[in-house]
C-alpha positions in Angstrom: 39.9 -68.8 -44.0 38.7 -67.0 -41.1 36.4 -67.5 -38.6 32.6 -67.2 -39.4 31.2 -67.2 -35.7 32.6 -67.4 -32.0 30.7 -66.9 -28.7 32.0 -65.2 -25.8 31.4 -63.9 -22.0 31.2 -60.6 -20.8 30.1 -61.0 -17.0 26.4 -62.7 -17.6 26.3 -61.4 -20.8 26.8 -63.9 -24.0 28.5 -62.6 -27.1 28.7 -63.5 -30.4 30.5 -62.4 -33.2 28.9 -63.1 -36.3 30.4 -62.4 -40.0 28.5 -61.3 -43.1 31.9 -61.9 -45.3 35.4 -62.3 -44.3 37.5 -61.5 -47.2 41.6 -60.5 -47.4 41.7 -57.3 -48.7 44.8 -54.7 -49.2 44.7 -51.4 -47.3 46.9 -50.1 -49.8 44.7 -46.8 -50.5 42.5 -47.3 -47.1 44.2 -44.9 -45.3 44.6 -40.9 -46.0 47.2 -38.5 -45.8 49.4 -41.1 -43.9 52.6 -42.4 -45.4 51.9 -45.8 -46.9 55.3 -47.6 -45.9 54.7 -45.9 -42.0 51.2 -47.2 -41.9 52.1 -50.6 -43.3 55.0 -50.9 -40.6 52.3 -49.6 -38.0 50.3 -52.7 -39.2 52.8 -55.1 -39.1 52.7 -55.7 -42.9 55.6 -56.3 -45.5 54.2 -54.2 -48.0 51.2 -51.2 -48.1 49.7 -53.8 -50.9 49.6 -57.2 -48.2 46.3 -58.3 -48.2 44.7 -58.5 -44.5 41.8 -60.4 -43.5 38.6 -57.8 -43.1 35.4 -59.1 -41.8 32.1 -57.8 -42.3 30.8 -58.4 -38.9 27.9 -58.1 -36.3 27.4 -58.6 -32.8 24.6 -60.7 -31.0 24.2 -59.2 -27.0 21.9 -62.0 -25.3 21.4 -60.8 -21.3 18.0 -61.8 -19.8 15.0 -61.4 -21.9 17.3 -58.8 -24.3 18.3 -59.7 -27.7 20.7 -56.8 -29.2 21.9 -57.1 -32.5 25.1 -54.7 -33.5 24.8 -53.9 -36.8 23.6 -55.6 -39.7 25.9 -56.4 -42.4 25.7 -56.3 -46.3 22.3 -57.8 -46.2 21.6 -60.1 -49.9 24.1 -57.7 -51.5 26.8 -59.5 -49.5 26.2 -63.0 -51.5 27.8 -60.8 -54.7 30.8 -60.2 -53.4 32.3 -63.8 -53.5 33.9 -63.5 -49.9 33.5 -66.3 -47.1 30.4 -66.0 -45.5 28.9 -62.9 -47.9 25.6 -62.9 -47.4 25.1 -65.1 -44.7 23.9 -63.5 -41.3 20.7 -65.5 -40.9 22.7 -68.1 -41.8 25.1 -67.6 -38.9 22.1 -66.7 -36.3 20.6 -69.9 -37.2 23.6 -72.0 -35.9 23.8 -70.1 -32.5 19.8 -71.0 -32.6 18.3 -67.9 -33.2 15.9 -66.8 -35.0 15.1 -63.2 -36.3 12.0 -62.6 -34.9 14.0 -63.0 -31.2 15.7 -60.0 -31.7 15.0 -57.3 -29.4 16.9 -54.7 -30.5 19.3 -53.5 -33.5 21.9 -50.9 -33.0 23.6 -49.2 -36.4 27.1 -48.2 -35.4 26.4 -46.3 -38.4 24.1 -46.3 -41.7 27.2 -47.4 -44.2 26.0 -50.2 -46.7 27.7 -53.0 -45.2 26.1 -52.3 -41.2 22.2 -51.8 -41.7 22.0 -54.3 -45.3 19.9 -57.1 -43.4 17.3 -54.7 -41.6 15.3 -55.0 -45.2 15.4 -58.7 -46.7 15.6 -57.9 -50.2 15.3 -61.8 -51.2 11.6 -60.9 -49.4 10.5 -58.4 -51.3 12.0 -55.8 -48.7 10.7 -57.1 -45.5 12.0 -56.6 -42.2 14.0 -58.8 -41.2 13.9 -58.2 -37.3 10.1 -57.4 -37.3 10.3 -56.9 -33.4 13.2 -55.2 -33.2 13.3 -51.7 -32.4 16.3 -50.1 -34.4 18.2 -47.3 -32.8 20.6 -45.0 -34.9 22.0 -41.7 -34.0 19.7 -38.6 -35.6 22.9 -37.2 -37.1 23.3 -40.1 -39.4 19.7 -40.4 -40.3 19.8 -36.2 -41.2 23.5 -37.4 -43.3 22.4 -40.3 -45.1 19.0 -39.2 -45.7 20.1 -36.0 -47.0 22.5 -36.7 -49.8 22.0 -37.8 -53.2 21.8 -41.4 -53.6 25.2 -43.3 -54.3 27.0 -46.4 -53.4 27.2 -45.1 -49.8 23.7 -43.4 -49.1 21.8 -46.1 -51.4 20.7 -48.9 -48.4 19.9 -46.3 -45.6 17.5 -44.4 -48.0 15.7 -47.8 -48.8 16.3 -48.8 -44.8 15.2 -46.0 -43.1 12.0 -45.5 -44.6 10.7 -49.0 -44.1 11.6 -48.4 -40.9 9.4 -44.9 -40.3 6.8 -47.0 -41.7 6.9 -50.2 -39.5 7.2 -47.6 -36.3 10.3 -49.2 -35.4 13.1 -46.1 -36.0 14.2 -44.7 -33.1 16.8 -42.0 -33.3 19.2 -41.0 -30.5 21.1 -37.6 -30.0 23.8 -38.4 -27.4 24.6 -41.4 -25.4 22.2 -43.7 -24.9 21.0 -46.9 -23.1 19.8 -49.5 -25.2 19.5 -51.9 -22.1 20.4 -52.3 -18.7 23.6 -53.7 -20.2 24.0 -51.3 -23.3 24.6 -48.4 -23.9 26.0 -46.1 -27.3 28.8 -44.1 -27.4 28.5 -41.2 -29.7 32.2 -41.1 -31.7 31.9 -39.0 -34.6 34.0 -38.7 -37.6 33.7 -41.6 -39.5 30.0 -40.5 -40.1 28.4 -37.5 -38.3 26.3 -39.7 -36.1 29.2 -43.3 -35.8 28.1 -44.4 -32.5 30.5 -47.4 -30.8 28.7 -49.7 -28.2 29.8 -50.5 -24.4 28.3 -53.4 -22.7 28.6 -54.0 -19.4 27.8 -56.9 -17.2 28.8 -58.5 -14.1 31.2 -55.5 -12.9 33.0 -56.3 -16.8 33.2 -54.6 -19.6 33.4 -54.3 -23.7 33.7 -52.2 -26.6 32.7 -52.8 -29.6 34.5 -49.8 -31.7 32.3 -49.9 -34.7 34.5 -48.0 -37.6 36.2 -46.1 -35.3 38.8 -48.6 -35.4 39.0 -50.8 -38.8 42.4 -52.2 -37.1 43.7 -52.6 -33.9 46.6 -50.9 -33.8 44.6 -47.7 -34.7 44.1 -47.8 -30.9 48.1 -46.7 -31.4 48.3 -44.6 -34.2 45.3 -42.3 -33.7 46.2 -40.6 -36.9 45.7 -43.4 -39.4 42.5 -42.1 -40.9 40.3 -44.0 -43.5 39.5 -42.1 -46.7 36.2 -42.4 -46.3 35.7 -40.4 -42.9 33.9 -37.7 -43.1 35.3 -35.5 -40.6 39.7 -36.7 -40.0 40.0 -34.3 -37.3 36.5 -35.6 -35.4 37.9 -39.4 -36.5 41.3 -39.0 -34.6 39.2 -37.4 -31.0 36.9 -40.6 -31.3 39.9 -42.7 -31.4 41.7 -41.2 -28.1 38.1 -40.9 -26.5 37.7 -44.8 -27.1 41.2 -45.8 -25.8 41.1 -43.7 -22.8 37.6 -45.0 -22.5 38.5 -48.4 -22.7 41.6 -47.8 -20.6 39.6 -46.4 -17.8 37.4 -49.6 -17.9 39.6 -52.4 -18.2 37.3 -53.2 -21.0 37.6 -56.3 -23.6 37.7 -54.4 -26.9 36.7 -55.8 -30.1 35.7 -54.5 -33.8 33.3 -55.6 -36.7 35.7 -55.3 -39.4 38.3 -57.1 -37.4 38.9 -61.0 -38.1 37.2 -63.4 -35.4 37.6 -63.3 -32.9 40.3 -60.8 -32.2 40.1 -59.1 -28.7 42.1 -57.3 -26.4 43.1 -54.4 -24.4 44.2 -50.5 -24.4 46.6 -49.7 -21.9 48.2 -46.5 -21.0 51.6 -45.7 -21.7 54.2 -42.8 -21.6 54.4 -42.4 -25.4 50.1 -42.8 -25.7 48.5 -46.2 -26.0 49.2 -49.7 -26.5 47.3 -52.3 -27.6 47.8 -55.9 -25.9 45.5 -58.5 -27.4 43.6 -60.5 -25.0 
């Protein structure tokens, strides 16, 4: 089974990375207009139907008197899907000592069902869970997910962002923007019209948290595997070689929700593109 929690450094920033469910899952159908056996190969997989591990996972930034949390998970919703962990953010806050009142902040890579679920605790009648936190989200996700008929997809945000309104604690961004001292979003559209990823940096380092730019690492090679669900392919694939040259640039530490923990490394430059070297 995979890992539920693990801490980390980034200069005098503390890291952890938290799971809200950690199933294996096939990306047999994940990926569009990409030739199943080349992606599998690309992936390191025997088959296009191999099951992977894929986490549901968020990201706690302590630095000083700042608390950021990355996303949110599946929220209650996660405890129905049976997976290792579903459901259990608070759960994994708890055992780091942390309680959700202490969060500062809450940064939505995007508004997708399984990264803002725990801003309402539906098991509490639909409080907020982080009732201090301001929540930052890009305006171009708010317009997207506000603006569409309600489905498996749009359903959380349009109970989310409301509450949020409400409680004064929405604030939307347009363009990069600093959080903290120590982080900052990276608008890197395609996914969703507002996806943001996240840099942190601390102590002369620096990380990346890719959001769904990157569901796998070796995406950071093959710019063209594209999930079905993006939005915009063409706007997915610039994000990806904006992150790796980003990354490259900074000798950052990169590391993804959906990717098991803790699995980190590095983008480096080659002839032929990128590689990715894990740390």
């Amino acid at each position: 089974m995979s890992r539920l929690l693990e801490t980390f450094r980034v200069g005098d920033a503390e890291i952890a990375a938290l799971s809200d469910g950690a199933p294996d899952r096939s990306m047999e159908t994940f990926f569009r207009e990409f030739d199943a056996e080349g992606w599998a190969q690309a992936l390191g997989l025997s088959s296009p139907s191999d099951p992977i591990p894929f986490n549901f996972g968020s990201f706690l930034i302590r630095s000083g008197a700042d608390m950021v949390l990355v996303d949110s998970g599946f929220g209650t919703a996660g405890r129905e899907t049976g997976a290792p962990g579903g459901g259990e953010l608070p759960q994994r806050m708890q055992e780091l000592g942390v309680g959700p009142t202490e969060v500062t902040a809450v940064v939505h890579t995007h508004l997708h069902p399984d990264h803002c679920g725990w801003d309402l605790d539906m098991a509490a009648e639909g409080q907020l869970s982080f009732s201090n936190a301001t929540v930052y989200v890009h305006e171009k996700d708010v317009e997207h997910f506000m603006g569409q008929e309600q489905s498996q997809f749009t359903r959380t945000a349009q109970r989310v962002v409301p509450a949020l309104r409400q409680a004064d604690r929405l604030s939307t961004v347009d363009g990069e923007k600093a959080v903290t001292p120590s982080v900052t979003m990276v608008p890197t559209p395609g996914h969703t019209p507002g996806h943001c990823s996240v840099l942190v940096a601390s102590g002369g380092e620096h990380l990346l948290i890719t959001g769904d730019v990157a569901h796998h690492p070796k995406q950071f090679e093959h710019h063209d595997l594209v999930p079905a669900v993006d939005v915009d392919p063409e706007a997915s694939v610039a994000s990806r070689a904006k992150l790796a040259a980003l990354a490259a640039d900074r000798n950052a530490l990169v590391t993804g929700g959906h990717w098991p923990i803790l699995t980190t490394g590095h983008v480096r430059r080659v002839e032929t593109g990128y590689v990715w070297e894990p740390a």
